[in-house]
N, C-alpha and C positions, 0 to 999 in steps of 0.2 A: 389391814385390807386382806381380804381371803388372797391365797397363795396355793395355788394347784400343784402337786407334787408329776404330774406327768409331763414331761416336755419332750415334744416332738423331735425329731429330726428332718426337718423339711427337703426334700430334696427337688423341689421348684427351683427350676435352673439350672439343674445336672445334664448328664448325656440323656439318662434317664427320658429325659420330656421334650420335645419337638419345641423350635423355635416360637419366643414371643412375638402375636403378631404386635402391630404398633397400637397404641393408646386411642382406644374411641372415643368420640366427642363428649362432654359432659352431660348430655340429656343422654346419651344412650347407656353412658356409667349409673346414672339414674335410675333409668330402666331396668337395668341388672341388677342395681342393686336393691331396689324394691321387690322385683321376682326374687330376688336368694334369700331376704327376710321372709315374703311369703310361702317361700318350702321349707324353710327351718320352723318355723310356725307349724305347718301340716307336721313338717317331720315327727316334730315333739310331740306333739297331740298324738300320733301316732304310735310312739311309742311310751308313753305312758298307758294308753289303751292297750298294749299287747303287753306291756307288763300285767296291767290290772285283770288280762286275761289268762295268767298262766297261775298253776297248780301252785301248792305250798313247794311242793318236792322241786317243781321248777325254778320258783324262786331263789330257794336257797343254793340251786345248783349254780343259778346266776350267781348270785350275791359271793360265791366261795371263788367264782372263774374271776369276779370283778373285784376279789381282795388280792388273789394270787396275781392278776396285771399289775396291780398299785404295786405291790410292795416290788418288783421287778423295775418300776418306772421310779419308785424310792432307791434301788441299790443306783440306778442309771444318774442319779442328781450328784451321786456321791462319788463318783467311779474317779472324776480326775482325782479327787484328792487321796482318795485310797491306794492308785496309780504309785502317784509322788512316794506316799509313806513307804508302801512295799518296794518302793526301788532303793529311797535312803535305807531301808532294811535288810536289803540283799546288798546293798554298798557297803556296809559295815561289816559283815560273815565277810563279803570278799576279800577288804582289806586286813583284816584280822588273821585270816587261813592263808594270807599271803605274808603275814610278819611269823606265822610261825614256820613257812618254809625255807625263812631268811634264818633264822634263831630255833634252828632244831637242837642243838646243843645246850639250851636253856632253860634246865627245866622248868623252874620257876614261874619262867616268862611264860612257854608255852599252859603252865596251868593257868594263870591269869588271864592268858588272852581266849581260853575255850570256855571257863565264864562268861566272858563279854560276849560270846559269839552263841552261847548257851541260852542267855538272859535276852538276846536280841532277837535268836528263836521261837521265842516263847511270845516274845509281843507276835512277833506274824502272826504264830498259834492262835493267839487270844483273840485278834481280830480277823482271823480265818475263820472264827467261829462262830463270833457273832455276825458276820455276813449270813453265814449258813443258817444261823438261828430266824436272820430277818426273810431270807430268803426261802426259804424250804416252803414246800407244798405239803399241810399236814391236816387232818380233821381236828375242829374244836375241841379241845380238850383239860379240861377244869381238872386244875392240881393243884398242891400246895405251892403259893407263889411267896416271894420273897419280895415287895414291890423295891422295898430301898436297895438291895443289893440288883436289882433290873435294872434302876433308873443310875446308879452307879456306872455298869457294864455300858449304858449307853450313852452315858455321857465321855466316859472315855474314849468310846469311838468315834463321836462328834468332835471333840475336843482334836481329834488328828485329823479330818477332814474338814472342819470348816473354816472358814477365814481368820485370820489371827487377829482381827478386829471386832468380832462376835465372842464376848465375852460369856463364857458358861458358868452359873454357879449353881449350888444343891444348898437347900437348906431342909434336912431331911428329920424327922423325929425320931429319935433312934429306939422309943418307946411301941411305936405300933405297930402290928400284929399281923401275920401272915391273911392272905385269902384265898379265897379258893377259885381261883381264874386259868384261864391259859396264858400261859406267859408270854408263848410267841407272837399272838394278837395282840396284846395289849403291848407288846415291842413295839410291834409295828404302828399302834394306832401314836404311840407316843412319836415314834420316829417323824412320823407326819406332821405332827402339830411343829417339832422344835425345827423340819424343813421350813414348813410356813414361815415360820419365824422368822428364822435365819432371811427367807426373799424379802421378810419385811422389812428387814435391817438393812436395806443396800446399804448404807453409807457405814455400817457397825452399828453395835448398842451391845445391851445384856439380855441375856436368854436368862432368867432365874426359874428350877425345875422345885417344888417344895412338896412334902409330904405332910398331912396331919390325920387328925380321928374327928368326924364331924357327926352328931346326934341323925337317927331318920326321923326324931321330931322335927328337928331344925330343918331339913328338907322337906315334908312335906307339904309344906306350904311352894314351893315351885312344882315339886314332882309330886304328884297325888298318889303313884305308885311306889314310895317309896318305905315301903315295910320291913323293912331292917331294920332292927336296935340302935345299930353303929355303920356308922359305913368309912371307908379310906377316903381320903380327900388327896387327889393329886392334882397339882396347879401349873401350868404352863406359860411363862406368861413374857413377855418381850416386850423391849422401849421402839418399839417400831411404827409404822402411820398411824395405826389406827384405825376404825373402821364407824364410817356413818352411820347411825340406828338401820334403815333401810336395807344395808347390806349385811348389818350384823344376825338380821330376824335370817336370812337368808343363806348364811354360810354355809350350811348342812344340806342345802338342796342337790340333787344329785344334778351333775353339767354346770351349775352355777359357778359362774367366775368372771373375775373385774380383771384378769389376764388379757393380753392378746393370745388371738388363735394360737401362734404357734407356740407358746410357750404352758400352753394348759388346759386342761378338760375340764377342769372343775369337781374332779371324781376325788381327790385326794381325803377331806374333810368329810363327806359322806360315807367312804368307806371310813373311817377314823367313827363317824357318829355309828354306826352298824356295829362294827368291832364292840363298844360300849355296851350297849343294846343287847347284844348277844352275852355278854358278862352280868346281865342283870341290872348293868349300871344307868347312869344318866350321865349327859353332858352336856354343860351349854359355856358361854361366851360374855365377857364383860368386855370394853372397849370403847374409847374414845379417840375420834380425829385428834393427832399429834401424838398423843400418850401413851400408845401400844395396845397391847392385844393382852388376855391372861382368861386362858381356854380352862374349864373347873372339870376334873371326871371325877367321880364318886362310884364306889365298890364297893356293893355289900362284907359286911365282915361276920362270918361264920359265929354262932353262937358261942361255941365251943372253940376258941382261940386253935388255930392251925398250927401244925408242928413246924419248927424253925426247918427251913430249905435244906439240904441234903448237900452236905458240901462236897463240890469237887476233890477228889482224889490228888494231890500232886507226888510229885519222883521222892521226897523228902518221905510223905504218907505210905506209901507203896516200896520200899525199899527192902527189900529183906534187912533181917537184925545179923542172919549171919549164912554163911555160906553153904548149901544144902551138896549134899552128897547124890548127883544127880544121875540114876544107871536107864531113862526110859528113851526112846524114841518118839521123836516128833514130826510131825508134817509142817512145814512151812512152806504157807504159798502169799504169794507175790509178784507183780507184773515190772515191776521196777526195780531193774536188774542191780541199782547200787544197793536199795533198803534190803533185798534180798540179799547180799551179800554180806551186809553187815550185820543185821541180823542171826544169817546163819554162824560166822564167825564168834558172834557172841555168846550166842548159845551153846558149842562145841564149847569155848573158852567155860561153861557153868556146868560140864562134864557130860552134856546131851549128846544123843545121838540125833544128827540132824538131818531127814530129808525134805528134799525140795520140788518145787513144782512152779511152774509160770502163768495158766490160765487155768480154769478150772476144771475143765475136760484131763487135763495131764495129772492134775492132784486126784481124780477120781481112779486113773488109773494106776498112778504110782499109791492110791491106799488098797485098791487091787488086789497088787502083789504083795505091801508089807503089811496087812491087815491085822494079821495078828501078832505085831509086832508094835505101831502105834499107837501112843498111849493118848496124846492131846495131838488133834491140828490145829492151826493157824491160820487164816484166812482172811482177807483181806474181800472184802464186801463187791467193789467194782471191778470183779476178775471178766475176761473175755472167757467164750464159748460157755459157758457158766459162770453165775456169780457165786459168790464166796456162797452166801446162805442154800442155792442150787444144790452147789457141790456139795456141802454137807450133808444134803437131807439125803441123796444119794450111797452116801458114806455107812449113813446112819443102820439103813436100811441090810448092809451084809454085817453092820460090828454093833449092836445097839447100845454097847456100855461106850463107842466111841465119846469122848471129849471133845469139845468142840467151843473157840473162840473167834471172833469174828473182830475185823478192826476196822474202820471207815472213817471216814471227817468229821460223821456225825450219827446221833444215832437216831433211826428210823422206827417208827410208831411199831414195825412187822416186826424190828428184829428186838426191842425194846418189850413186846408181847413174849418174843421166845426165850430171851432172859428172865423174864419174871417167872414163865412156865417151867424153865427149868432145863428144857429142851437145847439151850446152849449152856454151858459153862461160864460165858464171860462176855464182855466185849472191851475193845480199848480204842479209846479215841486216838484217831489220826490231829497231828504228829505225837508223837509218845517217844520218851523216855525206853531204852530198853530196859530199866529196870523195872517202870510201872506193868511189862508184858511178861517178864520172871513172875512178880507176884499174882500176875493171874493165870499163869501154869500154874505154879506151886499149888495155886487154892483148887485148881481143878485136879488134879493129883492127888492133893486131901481128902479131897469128896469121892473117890472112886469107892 
């Protein structure tokens, strides 16, 4: 049964709304309720007609405002259980950083217990990020995708948020071949389906996620536009109700939903069919009352097999091999007075000279004065009275050989364009390793 990924918060009954009057008689419940069909009737009519009335440029402006809601009312389905994980995750650093202030004398013990506390950083990290990844507001944008290592990354985040009765498994081809999609839509369009899912399992079941390579002959015959050679086949598919022919023709209708009001719009599955759409792809639906649901998308696959994904960088990868002889000055800026200080710390400790700055306005000034003295800045993306990339450009403008690294939670299409261009030096994702932000001095120090 379709499963809407948007749920309300009702707040009928709070301070918020003036007293209930009392219960009117059933002919006049009647009445009302025949008039509220009869405007929901107009209303839709209504707005289907002002859709069918607006430009292409409008549409799609729509269609971009009604993915970015979804995937916001997606993080909202997930939040208690991501809640729980990141508290048992700050539970563990707590207890750990509290037995090595027991056991300072240990060294042993104390290297042990800052792995543990290392390795439990790193899950926050990992799902800090793919939040951001599901979340972010970004234009379409077709790259080389990785599907098996996507469908991976989201299964592990499901696997810590959902019920410990909804069994997840991947049965993935480890043979087929990159395409050329946007990755963060097709996140999200998947995250949707395996929500569905999951509402459809109240009582538990299996969410099975599979990948394979499916002929565009063999599609043709359902999709008439289906002119690719080869296409990806991803399968979504759950032991949950099931859905009646009637509803099944119907599940992609935009509002369409077997929900109560307050628990769904019906938008969830429609933006999920659009997402496809816009990838070139197709999707449709197979489904039986009792027997579950298993949602099919198929993805063109590039003539020219796509180069494998660009792997993440880790502290291991990024390490220097040996210790550099380090005489230049740096700008370091940062609003969060502890990473600021460890940071600086750690850099004097690799023989830098290190200056500092709190918001952006203060780094432009403190490069001011030592202008011709700073070799690389440092900058951290979401500074006050300027942001990190602001400040720069600023920078740039009295030192043009200035260096320039940027670090944030994630990286942004503007600042992701000025690395390619060349216009910054680097950027590192928040939280980071200090060693992974050594190797991206060094490398901008090489390049001068």
């Amino acid at each position: 049964m379709h499963r809407s990924l948007f749920n309300s918060n009702d707040l009928i009954g709070s301070s918020y709304f003036p007293q209930r009057p009392s219960s009117p008689p059933d002919n006049q419940l009647q009445q009302l309720n025949n008039e509220l069909d009869r405007h929901v009737t107009v209303s839709t009519r209504d707005l289907h007609e002002a859709i069918a009335d607006l430009t292409l440029e409008e549409r799609e402006r729509l269609q971009a405002q009604l993915r970015q809601s979804q995937k916001m009312a997606s993080i909202g389905t997930l939040a208690g259980g991501l809640v729980h994980d990141f508290n048992n995750l700050l539970q563990v650093i707590q207890g750990y950083a509290s037995l090595i202030m027991e056991r300072p004398d240990d060294p042993a013990s104390v290297i042990e217990i800052c792995k543990v506390i290392l390795r439990t950083a790193n899950q926050g990290a990992a799902l800090a990020r793919q939040l951001l990844t599901i979340a972010r507001k970004s234009e379409p944008k077709h790259d080389t995708t990785d599907l098996n290592g996507l469908l991976r990354g989201l299964t592990k985040l499901l696997s810590e948020v959902f019920p410990e009765k909804v069994t997840i498994a991947l049965d993935l081809d480890a043979k087929i071949p990159n395409v050329m999609a946007d990755a963060n839509q097709i996140n999200q369009a998947l995250l949707n389906l395996c929500v569905n899912a999951r509402d459809a399992m109240a009582d538990g079941g299996n969410l099975l996620l599979r990948t394979r390579t499916v002929s565009g002959a063999e599609l043709r015959g359902r999709f008439c536009d289906a002119n690719a050679e080869r296409y990806m086949w991803i399968s979504v598919a759950d032991t949950g109700l099931g859905m009646e022919e009637e509803i099944r023709r119907r599940v992609f209708e935009p509002f369409f939903t077997t929900k109560e009001p307050e628990h769904g719009t019906g938008l969830g599955l429609s933006v999920t069919y659009e997402i496809v759409k816009n990838q070139n792809g197709f999707i449709d639906v197979t489904s039986e009352p009792g027997h579950g649901s298993t949602f099919h998308i198929y993805l063109p696959i590039p003539k020219e097999p796509a180069a494998l994904a660009e792997v993440t960088e880790t502290f291991e990868d990024t390490k220097p091999d040996r210790r550099a002889e380090h005489i230049e000055t740096l700008l370091f800026v940062e609003d969060q007075p502890r990473q600021l200080q460890l940071m600086q710390s750690f850099l004097k400790g690799e023989g830098f000279t290190v200056l500092t700055a709190r918001d952006g306005a203060e780094a432009v000034e403190v490069h001011r004065r030592f202008k011709d003295e700073i070799a690389v800045v440092i900058l951290d993306l979401g500074l006050a009275e300027l942001n990190g990339w602001e400040a720069f450009q600023m920078m740039k403008q009295l030192n043009p050989q200035l260096k320039g690294i940027l670090a944030s939670g994630y990286l942004s299409p503007e600042v992701d364009s000025q690395v390619a261009r060349g216009a910054l030096s680097g950027f590192v994702k928040k939280p980071y390793q200090p060693g992974e932000l050594l190797a991206k001095i060094e490398s901008a120090i090489r390049s001068a």
